[in-house]
C-alpha positions in Angstrom: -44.1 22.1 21.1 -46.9 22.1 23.7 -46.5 19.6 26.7 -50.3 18.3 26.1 -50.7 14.5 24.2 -51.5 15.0 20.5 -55.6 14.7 20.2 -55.4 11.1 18.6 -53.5 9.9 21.9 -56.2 11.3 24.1 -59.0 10.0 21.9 -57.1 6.6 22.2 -57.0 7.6 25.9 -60.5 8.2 26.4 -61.3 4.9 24.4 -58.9 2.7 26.4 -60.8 3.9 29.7 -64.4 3.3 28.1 -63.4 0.0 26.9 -62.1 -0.9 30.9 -65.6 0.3 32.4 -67.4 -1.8 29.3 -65.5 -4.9 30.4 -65.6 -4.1 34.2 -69.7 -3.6 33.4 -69.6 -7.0 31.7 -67.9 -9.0 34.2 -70.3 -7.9 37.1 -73.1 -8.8 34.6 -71.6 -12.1 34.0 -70.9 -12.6 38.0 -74.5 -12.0 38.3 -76.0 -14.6 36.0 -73.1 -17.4 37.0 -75.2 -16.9 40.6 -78.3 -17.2 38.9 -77.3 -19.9 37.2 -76.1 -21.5 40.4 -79.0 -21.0 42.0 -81.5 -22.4 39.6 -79.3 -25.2 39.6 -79.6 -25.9 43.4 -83.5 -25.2 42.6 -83.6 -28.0 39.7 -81.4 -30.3 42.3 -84.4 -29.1 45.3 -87.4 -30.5 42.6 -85.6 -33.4 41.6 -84.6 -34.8 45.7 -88.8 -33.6 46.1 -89.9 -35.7 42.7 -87.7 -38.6 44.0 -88.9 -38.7 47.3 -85.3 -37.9 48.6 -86.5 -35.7 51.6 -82.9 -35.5 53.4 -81.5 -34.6 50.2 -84.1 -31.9 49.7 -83.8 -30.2 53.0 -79.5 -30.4 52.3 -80.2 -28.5 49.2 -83.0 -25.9 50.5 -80.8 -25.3 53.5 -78.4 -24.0 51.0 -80.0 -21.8 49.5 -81.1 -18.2 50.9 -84.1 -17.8 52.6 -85.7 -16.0 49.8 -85.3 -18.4 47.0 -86.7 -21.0 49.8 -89.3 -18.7 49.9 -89.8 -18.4 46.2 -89.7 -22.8 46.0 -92.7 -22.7 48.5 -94.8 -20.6 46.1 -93.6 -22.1 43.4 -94.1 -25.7 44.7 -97.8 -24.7 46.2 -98.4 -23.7 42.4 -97.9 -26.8 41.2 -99.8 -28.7 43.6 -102.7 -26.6 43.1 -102.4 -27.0 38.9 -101.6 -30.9 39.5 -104.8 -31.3 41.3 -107.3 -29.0 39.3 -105.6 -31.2 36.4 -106.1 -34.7 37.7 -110.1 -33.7 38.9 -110.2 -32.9 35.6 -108.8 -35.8 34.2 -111.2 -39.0 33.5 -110.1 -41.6 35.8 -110.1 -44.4 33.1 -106.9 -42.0 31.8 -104.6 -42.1 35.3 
């Protein structure tokens, strides 16, 4: 008898160690997009303290967040300033 596993055990081997990486792959993916998730969250929270007027409880959630996606709020936020006033030149006054 040969001291080596019988093929089928090292196919089931090989498989057990492929299946490992697939779900080690898959929980890094899924850590990634719970922090997404998060921080479009704290975004929504950012828009709704600016839409209410709430400017302590806008600069507690900005101050949260990294300096990147503060970054990424200013040009988004300058955005729709710019495409809120185009729209209301545009809009007859009789409508606002």
């Amino acid at each position: 008898m040969s001291d080596q596993p019988p093929e089928w055990a090292r196919n089931l081997e090989k498989a057990a160690i492929e299946a490992a990486r697939a779900v080690e792959r898959a929980g890094r993916a899924l850590g990634k997009a719970v922090e997404q998730a998060g921080r479009t969250a704290k975004a929504q929270a950012a828009m709704a303290a600016a839409y209410q007027a709430d400017l302590e409880g806008l600069e507690k959630v900005l101050r949260t967040l990294p300096a990147e996606q503060v970054r990424d709020i200013s040009a988004a936020a300058a955005v729709v300033t710019a495409t809120a006033d185009q729209v209301l030149a545009q809009t007859p006054k009789d409508d606002l």
